[in-house]
C-alpha positions in Angstrom: -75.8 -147.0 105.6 -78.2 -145.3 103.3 -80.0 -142.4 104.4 -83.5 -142.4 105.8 -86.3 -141.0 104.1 -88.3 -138.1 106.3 -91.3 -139.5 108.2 -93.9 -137.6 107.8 -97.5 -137.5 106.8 -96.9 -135.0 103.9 -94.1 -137.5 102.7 -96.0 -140.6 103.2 -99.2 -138.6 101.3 -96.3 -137.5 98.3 -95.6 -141.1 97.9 -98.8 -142.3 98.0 -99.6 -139.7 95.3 -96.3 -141.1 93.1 -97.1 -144.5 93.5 -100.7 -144.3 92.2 -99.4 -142.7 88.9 -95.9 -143.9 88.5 -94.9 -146.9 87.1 -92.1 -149.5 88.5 -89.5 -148.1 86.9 -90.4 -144.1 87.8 -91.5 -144.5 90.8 -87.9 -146.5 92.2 -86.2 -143.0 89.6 -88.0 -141.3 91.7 -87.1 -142.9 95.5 -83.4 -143.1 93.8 -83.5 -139.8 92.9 -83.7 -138.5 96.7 -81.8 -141.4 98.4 -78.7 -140.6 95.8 -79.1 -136.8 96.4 -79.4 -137.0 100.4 -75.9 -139.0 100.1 -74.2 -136.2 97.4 -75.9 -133.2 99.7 -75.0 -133.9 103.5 -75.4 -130.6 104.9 -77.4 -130.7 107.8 -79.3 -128.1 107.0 -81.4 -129.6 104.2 -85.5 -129.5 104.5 -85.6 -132.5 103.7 -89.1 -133.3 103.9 -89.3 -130.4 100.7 -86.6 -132.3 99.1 -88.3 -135.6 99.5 -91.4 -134.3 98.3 -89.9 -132.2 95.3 -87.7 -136.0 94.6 -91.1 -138.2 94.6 -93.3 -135.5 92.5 -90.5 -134.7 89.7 -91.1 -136.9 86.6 -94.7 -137.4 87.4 -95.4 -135.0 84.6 -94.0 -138.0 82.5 -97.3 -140.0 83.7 -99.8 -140.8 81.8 -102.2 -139.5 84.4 -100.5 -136.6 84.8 -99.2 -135.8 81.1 -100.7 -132.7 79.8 -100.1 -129.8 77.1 -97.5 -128.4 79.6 -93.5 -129.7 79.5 -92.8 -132.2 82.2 -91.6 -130.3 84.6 -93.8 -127.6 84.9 -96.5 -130.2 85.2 -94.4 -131.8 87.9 -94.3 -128.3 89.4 -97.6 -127.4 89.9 -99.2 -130.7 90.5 -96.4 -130.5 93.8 -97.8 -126.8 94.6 -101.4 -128.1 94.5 -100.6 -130.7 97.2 -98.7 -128.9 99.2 -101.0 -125.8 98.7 -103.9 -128.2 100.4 -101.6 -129.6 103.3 -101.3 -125.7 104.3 -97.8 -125.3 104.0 -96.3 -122.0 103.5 -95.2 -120.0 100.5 -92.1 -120.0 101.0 -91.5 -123.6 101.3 -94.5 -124.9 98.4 -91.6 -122.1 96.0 -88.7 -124.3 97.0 -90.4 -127.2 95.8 -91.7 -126.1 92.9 -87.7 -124.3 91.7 -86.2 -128.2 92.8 -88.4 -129.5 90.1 -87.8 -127.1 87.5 -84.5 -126.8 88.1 -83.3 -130.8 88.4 -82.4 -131.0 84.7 -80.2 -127.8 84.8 -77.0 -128.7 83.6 -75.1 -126.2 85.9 -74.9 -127.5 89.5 -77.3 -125.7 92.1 -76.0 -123.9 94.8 -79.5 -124.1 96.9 -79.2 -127.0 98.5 -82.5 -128.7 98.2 -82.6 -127.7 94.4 -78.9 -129.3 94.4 -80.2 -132.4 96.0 -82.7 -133.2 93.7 -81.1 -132.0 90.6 -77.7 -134.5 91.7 -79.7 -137.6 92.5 -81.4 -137.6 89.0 -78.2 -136.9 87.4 -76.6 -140.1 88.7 -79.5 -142.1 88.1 -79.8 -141.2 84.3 -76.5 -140.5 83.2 -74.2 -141.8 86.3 -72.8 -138.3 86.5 -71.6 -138.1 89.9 -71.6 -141.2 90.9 -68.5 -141.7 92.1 -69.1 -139.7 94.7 -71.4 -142.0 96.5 -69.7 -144.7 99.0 -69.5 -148.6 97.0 -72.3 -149.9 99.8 -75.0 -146.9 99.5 -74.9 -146.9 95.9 -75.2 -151.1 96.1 -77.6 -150.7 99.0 -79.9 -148.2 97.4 -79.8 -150.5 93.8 -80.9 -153.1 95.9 -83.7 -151.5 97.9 -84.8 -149.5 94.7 -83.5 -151.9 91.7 -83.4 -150.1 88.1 -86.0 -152.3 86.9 -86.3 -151.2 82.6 -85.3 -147.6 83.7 -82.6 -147.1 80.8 -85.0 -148.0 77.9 -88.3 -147.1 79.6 -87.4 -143.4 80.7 -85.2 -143.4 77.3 -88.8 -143.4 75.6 -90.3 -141.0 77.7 -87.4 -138.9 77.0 -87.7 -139.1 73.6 -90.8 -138.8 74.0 -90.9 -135.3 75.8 -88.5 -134.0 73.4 -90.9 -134.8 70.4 -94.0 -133.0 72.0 -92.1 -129.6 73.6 -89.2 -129.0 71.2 -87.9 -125.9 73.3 -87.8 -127.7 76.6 -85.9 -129.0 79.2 -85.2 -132.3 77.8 -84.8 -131.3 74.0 -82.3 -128.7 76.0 -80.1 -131.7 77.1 -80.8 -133.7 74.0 -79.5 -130.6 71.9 -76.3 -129.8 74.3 -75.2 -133.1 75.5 -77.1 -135.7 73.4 -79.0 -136.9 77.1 -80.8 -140.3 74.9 -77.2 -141.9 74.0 -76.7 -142.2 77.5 -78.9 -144.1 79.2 -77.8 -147.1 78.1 -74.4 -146.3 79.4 -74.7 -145.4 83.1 -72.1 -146.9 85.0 -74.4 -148.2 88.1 -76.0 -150.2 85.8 -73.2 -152.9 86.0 -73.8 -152.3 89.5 -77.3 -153.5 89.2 -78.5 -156.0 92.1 
């Protein structure tokens, strides 16, 4: 059974905010991103409303509404501090947010576990890595609730993309080190696909 996603008004405000701006394909990345991440990071001890929220906001810097001068990410970042900034939450938490975001494409694996959340969802949805650490029905049940849509060619673009318009950032770091663009037409789950 796939996890549920935490009910609360700052979640269902997060996705409100993601599903205005993102489309199809992103904003299902994006409700991937957490459900494959709550299966890989069990620990009971997860806040997992911040990881939902950090999940939901990452790639939104990939928007065209929310696209700027800035690299993805940071965008992401502070557009997530903002919000949370105006539901009053504390410092503390709005921080751990904002390091999930930055820290998702990180090739080394997280210790934190809300930044490890976020950071191993993403990675099995865009490359499959990990994926074979997720039980046969959650990863068929989650393709099925959230289905891949174009999601290997479109965020293949806005990959590309990114790279082409901040050279010395995140994604042109993946591009140079493990040549991230050759593999999204390869992910395993794909052939999974419901």
């Amino acid at each position: 059974m796939i996890p549920e996603f935490p009910r609360t008004p700052t979640t269902q405000a997060a996705a409100d905010l993601a599903a205005e701006a993102a489309p199809a394909y992103l904003l299902n990345h994006s409700y991937r991103t957490y459900l494959f991440g709550r299966c890989l990071v069990p620990e009971p001890g997860v806040d997992e409303e911040a990881a939902f929220v950090a999940a939901i906001v990452h790639d939104l810097g990939l928007t065209d509404t929310y696209a700027g001068e800035s690299e993805f990410g940071r965008v992401g970042a502070d557009l997530a501090c903002r919000f949370l900034e105006g539901r009053g939450w504390d410092l503390e938490r709005i921080h751990l947010v904002e390091e999930a975001i930055l820290r998702h494409t990180n090739l080394v694996a997280e210790q934190v576990p809300v930044f490890r959340l976020v950071q191993a969802g993403a990675a099995v949805d865009v490359a499959g890595l990990g994926w074979e650490g997720l039980a046969a029905d959650d990863l068929a049940d989650i393709l099925a609730a959230y289905p891949r849509l174009d999601f290997a060619s479109s965020m293949r673009d806005s990959f590309l993309d990114e790279v082409h318009r901040h050279p010395e950032g995140a994604f042109a770091h993946l591009e140079q080190v493990v040549a991230l663009s050759d593999r999204f037409g390869g992910n395993p789950i794909d052939a999974l696909r419901a």
